[in-house]
C-alpha positions, 0 to 999 in steps of 0.5 A, spaced: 581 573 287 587 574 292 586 574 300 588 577 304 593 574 310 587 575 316 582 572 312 587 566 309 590 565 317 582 566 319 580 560 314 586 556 315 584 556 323 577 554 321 580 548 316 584 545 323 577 547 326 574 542 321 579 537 321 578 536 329 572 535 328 571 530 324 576 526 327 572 528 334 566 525 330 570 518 328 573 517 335 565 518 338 562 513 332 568 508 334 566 508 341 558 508 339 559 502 335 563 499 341 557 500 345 552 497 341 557 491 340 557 490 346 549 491 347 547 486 342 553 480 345 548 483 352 542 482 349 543 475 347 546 473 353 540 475 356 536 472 351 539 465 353 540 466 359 533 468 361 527 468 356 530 462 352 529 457 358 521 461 360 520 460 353 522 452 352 518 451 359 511 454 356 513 450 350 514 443 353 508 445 359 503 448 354 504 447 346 507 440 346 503 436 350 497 439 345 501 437 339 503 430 341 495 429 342 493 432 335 499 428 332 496 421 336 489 422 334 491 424 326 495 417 326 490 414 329 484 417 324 489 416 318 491 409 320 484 406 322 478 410 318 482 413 313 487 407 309 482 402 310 477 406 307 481 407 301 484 402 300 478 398 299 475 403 294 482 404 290 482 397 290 475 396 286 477 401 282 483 398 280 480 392 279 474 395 275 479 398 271 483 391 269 477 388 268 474 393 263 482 393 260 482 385 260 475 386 256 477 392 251 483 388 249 479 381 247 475 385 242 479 385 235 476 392 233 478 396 239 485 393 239 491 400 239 498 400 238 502 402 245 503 410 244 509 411 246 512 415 252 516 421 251 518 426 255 520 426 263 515 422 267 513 425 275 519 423 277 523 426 272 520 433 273 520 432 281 527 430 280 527 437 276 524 441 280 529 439 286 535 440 283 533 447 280 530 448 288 538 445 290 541 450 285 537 456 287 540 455 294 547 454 293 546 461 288 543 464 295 549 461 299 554 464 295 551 471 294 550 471 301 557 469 303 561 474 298 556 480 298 558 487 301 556 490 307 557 497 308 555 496 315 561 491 316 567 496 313 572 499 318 576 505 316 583 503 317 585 510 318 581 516 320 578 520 314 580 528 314 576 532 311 577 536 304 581 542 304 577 547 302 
């Protein structure tokens, strides 16, 4: 398919048109996120320097003196009703407990062998746990530092468009 040298002077026009364009469009989105760095740095000085110090106020004239109460009368209710009380039934249980194994092992026929322990006690499977939950955070910590963010990417030159 030949064209002719209007319609091939017509196109090259159109080509250049659509070159303009596309760098008018990445000056203009350079320029909108210019702004929109700007703002978000705007917002967060605004945040600082104006709703941070209203906020903390409401807190400490409202939520923490509730909070101190709540925590004062929870301390005083666990450690004046609650560990006394369990402590004394804890204690007779435990006592029940080693006189009733002091009794079980007088009697010749109802003596047993030790089992032996095997496998990791509470502490070993606490200790397990935590160091899964460690493991997963250093893996979640990495990931976030070396993933990619396509919103992060500037163009080092301006893109052109393809030729048509």
């Amino acid at each position: 398919m030949s064209l002719t040298r209007k319609r091939k002077k017509e196109l090259r026009r159109l080509q250049n048109d659509a070159n303009d364009l596309w760098e008018n469009q990445q000056v203009l989105v350079g320029h909108a996120a210019d702004v929109a760095r700007e703002a978000g740095r705007q917002l967060g000085n605004v945040g600082r320097e104006q709703v941070l110090p209203v906020v903390q106020d409401a807190y400490n004239r409202n939520v923490a003196p509730t909070v101190n109460r709540g925590i004062k009368l929870g301390r005083h209710v666990v450690d004046d009703k609650v560990v006394p009380l369990v402590g004394g039934v804890v204690g007779s249980a435990l006592s029940a407990w080693d006189v009733a194994n002091a009794k079980r092992q007088q009697l010749p026929f109802l003596r047993q062998p030790e089992p032996v322990k095997t496998g990791p006690g509470i502490g070993g499977v606490i200790a397990i746990i935590l160091g899964i939950a460690a493991a997963a955070g250093v893996v979640y910590a990495a990931w976030q530092a070396l993933r990619t963010d396509d919103e992060l990417w500037v163009a080092d030159d301006p893109l052109t468009a393809p030729p048509a």
